[in-house]
NUPA-303887 format. One record per residue (C-alpha): residue in three letters; x, y, z. Coordinates in steps of 0.25 Angstrom, whole numbers, padded with zeros to 4 digits, always signed. Example, Ala and Ser with C-alpha at 12.3 -4.5 7.8 and 13.67 -1.06 7.14 Angstrom:
ALA+0049-0018+0031SER+0055-0004+0029
This chain:
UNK+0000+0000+0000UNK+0006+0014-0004UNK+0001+0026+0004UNK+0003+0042-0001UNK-0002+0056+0005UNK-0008+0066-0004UNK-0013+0077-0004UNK-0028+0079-0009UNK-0029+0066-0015UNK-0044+0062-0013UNK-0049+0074-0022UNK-0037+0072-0033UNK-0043+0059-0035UNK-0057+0062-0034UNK-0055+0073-0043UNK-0047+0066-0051UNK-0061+0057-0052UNK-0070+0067-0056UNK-0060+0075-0065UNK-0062+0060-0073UNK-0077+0059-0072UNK-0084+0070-0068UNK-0092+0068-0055UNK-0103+0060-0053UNK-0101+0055-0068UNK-0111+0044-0071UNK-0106+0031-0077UNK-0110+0030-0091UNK-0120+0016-0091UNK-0114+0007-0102UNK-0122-0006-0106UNK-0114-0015-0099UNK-0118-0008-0087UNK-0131-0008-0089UNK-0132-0024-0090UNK-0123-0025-0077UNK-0133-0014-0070UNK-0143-0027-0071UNK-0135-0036-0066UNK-0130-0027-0055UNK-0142-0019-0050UNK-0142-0028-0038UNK-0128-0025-0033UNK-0127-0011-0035UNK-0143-0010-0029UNK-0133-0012-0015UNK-0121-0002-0018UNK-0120+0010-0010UNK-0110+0019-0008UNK-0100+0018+0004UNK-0106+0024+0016UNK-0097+0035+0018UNK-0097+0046+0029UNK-0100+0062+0022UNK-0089+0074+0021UNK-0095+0087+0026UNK-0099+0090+0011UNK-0107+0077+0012UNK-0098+0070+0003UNK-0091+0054+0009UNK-0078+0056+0017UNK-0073+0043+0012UNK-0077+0035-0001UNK-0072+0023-0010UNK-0070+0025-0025UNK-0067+0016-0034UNK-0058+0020-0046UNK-0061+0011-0059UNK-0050+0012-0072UNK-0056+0005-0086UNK-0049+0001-0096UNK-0056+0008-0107UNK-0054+0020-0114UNK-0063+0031-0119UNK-0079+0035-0113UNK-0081+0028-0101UNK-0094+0021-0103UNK-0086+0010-0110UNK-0083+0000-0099UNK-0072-0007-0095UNK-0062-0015-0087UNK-0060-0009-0074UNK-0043-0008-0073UNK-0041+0001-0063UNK-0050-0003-0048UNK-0046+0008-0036UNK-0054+0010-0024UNK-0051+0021-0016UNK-0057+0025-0005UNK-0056+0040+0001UNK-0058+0044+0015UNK-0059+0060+0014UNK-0058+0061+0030UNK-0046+0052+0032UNK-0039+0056+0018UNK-0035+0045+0015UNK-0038+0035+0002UNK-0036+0019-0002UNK-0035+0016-0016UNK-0036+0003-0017UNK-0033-0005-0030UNK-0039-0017-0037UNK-0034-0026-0049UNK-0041-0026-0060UNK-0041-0040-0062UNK-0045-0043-0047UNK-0055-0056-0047UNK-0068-0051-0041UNK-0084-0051-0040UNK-0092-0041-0049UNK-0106-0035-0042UNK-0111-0041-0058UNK-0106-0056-0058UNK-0114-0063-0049UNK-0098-0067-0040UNK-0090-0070-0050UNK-0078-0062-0052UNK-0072-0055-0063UNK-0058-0047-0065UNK-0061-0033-0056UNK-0057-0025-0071UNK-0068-0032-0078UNK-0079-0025-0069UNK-0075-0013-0075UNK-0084-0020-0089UNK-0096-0019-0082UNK-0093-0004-0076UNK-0091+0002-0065UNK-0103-0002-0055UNK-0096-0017-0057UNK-0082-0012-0056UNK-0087-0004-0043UNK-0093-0017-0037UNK-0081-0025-0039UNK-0072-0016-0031UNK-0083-0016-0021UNK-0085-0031-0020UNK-0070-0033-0019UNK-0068-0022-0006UNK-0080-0024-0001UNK-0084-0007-0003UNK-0093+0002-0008UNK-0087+0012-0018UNK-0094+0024-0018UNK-0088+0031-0030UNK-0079+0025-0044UNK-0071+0033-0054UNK-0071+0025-0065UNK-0060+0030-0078UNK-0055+0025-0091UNK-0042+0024-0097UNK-0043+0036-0106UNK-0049+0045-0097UNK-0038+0041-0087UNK-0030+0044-0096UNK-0034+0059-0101UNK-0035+0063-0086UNK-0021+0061-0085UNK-0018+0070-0098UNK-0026+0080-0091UNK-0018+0081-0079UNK-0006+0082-0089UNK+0000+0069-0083UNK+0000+0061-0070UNK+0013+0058-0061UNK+0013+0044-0057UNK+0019+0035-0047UNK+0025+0021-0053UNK+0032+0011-0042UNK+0038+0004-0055UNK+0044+0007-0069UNK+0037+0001-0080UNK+0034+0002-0093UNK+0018+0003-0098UNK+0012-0003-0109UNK+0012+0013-0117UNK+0029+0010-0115UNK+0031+0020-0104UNK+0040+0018-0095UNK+0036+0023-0082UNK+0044+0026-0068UNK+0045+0020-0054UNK+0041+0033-0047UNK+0034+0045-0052UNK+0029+0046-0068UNK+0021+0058-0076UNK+0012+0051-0085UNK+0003+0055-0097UNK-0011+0050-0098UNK-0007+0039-0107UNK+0004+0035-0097UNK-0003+0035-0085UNK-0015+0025-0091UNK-0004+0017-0094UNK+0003+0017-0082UNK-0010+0013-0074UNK-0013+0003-0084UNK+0002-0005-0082UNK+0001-0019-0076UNK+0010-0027-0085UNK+0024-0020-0082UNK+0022-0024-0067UNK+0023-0037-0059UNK+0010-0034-0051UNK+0002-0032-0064UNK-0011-0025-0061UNK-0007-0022-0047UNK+0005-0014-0049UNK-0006-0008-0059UNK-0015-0005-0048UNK-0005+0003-0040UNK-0003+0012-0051UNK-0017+0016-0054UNK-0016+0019-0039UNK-0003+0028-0041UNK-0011+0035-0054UNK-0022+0038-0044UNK-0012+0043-0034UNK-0005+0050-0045UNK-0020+0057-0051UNK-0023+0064-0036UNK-0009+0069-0035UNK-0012+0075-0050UNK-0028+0078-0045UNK-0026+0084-0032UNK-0019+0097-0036UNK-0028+0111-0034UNK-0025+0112-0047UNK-0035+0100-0053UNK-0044+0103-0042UNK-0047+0118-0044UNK-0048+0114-0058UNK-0060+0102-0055UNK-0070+0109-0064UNK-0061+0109-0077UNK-0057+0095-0074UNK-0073+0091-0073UNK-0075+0097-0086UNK-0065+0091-0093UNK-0068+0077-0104UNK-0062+0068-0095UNK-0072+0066-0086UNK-0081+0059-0098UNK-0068+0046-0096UNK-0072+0043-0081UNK-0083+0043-0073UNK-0086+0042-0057UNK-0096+0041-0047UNK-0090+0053-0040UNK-0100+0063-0032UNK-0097+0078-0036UNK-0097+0080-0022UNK-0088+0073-0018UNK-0077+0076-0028UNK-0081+0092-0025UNK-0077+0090-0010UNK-0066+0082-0012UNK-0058+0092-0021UNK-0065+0104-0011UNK-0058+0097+0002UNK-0046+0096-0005UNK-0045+0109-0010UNK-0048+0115+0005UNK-0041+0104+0015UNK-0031+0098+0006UNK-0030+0086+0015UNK-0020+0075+0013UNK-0024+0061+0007UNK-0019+0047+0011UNK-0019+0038-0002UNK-0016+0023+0000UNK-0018+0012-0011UNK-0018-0003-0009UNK-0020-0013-0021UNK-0028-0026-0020UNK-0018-0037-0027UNK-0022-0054-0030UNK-0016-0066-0038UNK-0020-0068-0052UNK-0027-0080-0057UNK-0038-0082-0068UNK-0052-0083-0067UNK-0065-0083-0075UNK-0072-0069-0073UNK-0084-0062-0072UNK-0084-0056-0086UNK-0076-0067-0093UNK-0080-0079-0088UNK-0077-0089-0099UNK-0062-0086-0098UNK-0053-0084-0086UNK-0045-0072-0086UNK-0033-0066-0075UNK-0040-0062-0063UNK-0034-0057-0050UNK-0039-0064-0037UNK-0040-0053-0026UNK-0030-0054-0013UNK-0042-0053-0004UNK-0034-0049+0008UNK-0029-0035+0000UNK-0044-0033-0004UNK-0048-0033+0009UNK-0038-0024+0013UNK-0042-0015+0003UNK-0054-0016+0008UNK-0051-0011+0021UNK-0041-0001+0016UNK-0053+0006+0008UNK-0061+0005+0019UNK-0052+0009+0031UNK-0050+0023+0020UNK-0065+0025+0019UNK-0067+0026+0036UNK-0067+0040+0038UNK-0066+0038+0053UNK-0050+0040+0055UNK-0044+0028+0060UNK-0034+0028+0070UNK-0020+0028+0067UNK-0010+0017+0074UNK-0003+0023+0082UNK-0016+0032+0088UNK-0022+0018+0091UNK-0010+0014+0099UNK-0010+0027+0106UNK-0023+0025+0110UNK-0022+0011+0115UNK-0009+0014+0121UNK-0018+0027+0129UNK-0028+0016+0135UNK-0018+0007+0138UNK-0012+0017+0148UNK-0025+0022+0151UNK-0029+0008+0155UNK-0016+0008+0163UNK-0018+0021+0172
């Protein structure tokens, strides 16, 4: 588990979401998602949103959101395999954030397929509702927002910021024939897909892969959180790119985010932690004639996940070690006297 401090980094990246999307954007229906609203009426009759507790402005101080990537290009009422899976969950009265990131080809159950289990990437066919249940079933969680992006719009954003400085732990060379550096590394649009889309240079695969789409998301709030992009929110939100993403996230809660930033400035703890398994093969869900690679979850780091994203969402502070000992140590002499 790697750990920063940063400042502002809960409205960079909610920012960052809505500059994508435009708030409160509704997901275009598609006819594959129509059949599954059928098959799935009854399981999304009983989702709800996390019960969370309200800022002053009546807006959640904590929330989970789930970050969905796919592996298409151009509008975004094409579906597609979900690539990218990060939950993150926010706690606006600790400051402090979990990402927490799933392979793509984790083995798991979909709300549509009666318990069988697909690959986690191929929920991403039958939209984002399925892709959300998955992450839900596997954590045992209630999302309560998504941001859901497509390769091309990632890439135009980063265009539009003029290039992102990112964070690589090794040197490889990506399937465009760059060459990238252990350490820090300005990259174009077209290098940064490429850089988040690299599993094949590594030994971990799809794992180290995870952990750089978490140090591109690291890398975006650095970028996102300067008064700069902030003061300019309006021009962002007018601009095409919000027609490449879309989200579930409420106006007002973006509005207060980027406010309290703006005004207070805090400081932001961000940690990631990645789910890993062991590879086998396996029929699935959506191809069931054929087995194909699947990755069979380490149930023990899922549920560590799970308390990690929960343990970031309790907005009650929790007691540091040492205040514990302390305070045992002060009934103890009490007790004595």
């Amino acid at each position: 588990m790697k750990k920063m401090k940063l400042s502002g980094i809960i409205c960079g990246l909610m920012l960052g979401a809505a500059l994508l999307t435009g708030c409160e954007k509704p997901a275009v229906e598609t006819e594959t998602e129509t059949v599954l609203q059928t098959e799935t009426e009854t399981e999304t009759e009983t989702e709800t949103e996390s019960e969370t507790e309200l800022a002053d402005d009546g807006t959640p101080d904590s929330f989970l959101l789930y970050l969905s990537g796919i592996d298409v290009r151009g509008e975004m009422d094409e579906v597609g395999r979900s690539d990218v899976n990060i939950l993150m969950a926010v706690n606006r009265v600790t400051h402090k954030v979990q990402l927490v990131n799933t392979p793509r080809d984790y083995y798991v159950t979909l709300p549509i397929s009666g318990g069988s289990r697909d690959k986690l990437t191929h929920a991403g066919i039958y939209g984002i509702e399925v892709s959300k249940g998955a992450m839900e079933n596997l954590y045992g969680v209630d999302i309560d927002y998504y941001v859901r992006l497509n390769f091309s719009g990632f890439k135009n954003f980063i265009y539009a910021l003029d290039g992102i400085d990112v964070y690589s732990e090794y040197t490889f060379t990506g399937n465009n024939d760059k060459t990238y550096e252990a350490g820090m590394n300005h990259l174009s649009g077209k290098e940064a897909l490429a850089f988040v889309r690299e599993r094949k240079s590594f030994k971990d695969g799809d794992v180290q892969r995870g952990k750089n789409q978490m140090e591109m998301v690291k890398a975006l709030i650095a970028k996102l959180t300067s008064a700069e992009i902030l003061k300019t929110y309006e021009y962002w939100m007018d601009d095409d790119l919000k027609d490449e993403y879309e989200t579930n996230i409420p106006a007002d809660l973006l509005m207060s985010l980027m406010r309290r930033q703006l005004t207070e400035n805090p400081d932001w703890e961000i940690e990631t932690y990645y789910v890993t398994g062991s590879g086998g093969s396996e029929y699935t869900y959506s191809i069931p004639n054929q087995k194909a690679y699947v990755m069979f979850p380490n149930e023990a780091e899922v549920e560590e996940g799970t308390r990690l994203l929960k343990e970031t969402l309790n907005t009650e502070e929790i007691p540091e070690t040492e205040e514990l000992q302390e305070t045992a140590e002060s009934s103890e002499t009490e007790e004595s006297e």
